[in-house]
C-alpha positions in Angstrom: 8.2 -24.2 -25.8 7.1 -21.1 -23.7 10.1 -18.7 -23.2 9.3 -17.0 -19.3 11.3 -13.8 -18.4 11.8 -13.6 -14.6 12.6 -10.4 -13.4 15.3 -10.1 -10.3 14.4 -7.8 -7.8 17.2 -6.6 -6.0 16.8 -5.2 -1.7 17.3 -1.4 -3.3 14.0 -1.6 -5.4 11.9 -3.4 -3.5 11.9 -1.0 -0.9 10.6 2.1 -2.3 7.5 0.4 -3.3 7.0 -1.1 0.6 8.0 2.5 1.6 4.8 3.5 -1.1 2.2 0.8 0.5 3.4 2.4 3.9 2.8 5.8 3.0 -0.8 6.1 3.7 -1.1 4.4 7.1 -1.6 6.3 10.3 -2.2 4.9 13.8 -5.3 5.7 14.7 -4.3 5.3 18.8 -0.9 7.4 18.6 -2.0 11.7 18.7 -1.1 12.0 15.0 -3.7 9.4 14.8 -6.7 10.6 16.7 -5.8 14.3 15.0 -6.4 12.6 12.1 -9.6 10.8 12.4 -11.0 14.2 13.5 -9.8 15.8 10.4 -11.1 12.9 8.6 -14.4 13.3 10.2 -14.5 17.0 8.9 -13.7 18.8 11.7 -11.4 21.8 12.1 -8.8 22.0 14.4 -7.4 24.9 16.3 -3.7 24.5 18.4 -6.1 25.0 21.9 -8.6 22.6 20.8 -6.4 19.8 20.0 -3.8 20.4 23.3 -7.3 19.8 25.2 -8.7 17.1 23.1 -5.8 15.0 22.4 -3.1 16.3 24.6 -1.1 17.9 21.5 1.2 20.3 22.1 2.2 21.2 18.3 -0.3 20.7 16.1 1.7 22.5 13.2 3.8 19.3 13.4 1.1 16.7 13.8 -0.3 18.3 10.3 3.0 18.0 8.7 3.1 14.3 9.7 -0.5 14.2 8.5 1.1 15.5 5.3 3.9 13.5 4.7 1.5 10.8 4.8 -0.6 12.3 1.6 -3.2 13.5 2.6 -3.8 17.4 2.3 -4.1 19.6 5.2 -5.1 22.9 5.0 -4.0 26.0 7.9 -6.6 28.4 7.6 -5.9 31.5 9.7 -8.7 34.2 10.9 -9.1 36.7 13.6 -11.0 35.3 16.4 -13.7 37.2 18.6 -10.9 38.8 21.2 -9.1 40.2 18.3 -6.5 36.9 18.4 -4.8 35.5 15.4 -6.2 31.7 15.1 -4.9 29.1 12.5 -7.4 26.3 11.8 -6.1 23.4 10.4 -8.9 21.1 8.4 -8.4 17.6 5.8 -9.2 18.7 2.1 -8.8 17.8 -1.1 -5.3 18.6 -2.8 -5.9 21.3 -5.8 -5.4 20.3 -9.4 -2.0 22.5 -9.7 -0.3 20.6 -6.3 -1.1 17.3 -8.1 0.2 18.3 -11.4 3.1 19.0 -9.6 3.4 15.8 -7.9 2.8 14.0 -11.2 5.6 16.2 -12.8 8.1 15.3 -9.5 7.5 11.6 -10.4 7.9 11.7 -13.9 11.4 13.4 -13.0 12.5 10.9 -10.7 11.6 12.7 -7.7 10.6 10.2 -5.0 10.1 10.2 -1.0 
């Protein structure tokens, strides 16, 4: 005789982990999308570029959107030709001490 143990899983943890397998989807026709798929690509973004390319009118927030979805977006600011404080935005790789700290977050019971 084989003894199963069934787990019941109740509304209020099943949706964290469909919140989880959410996290990491982006629309690829909304503008957060297409700002994306440029990052993605490898390109770097400046605030004029992306109001002309993609009709954005604050790319600060459409890279905290990007972010919120997990991926790691760096501002990068430098001094352009007419003297003109410019912030690039590109994708990159998260450094090892941001995902320590996620990994620290989660093992206290920090979740999104």
């Amino acid at each position: 005789m084989t003894i199963r143990f069934v787990k019941l899983v109740t509304r209020c943890e099943k949706q964290p982990l469909q919140r989880k397998l959410n996290m990491k989807r982006i629309n690829p026709e909304t503008k957060t999308g297409k700002v994306f798929t440029a990052l993605k690509e490898g390109q770097t973004l400046t605030a004029s570029e992306a109001r002309k390319r993609f009709g954005v009118g604050n790319l600060a927030a459409e890279a905290s959107r990007i972010r919120q979805a997990g991926y790691a977006v760096y501002a990068n600011t430098r001094k352009a030709a007419n003297n003109v404080t410019v912030t690039e935005y590109e994708l990159g790789r998260p450094s090892r001490e941001i995902v320590a700290l996620g990994f620290k977050a989660k093992s206290m019971g920090i979740t999104l």
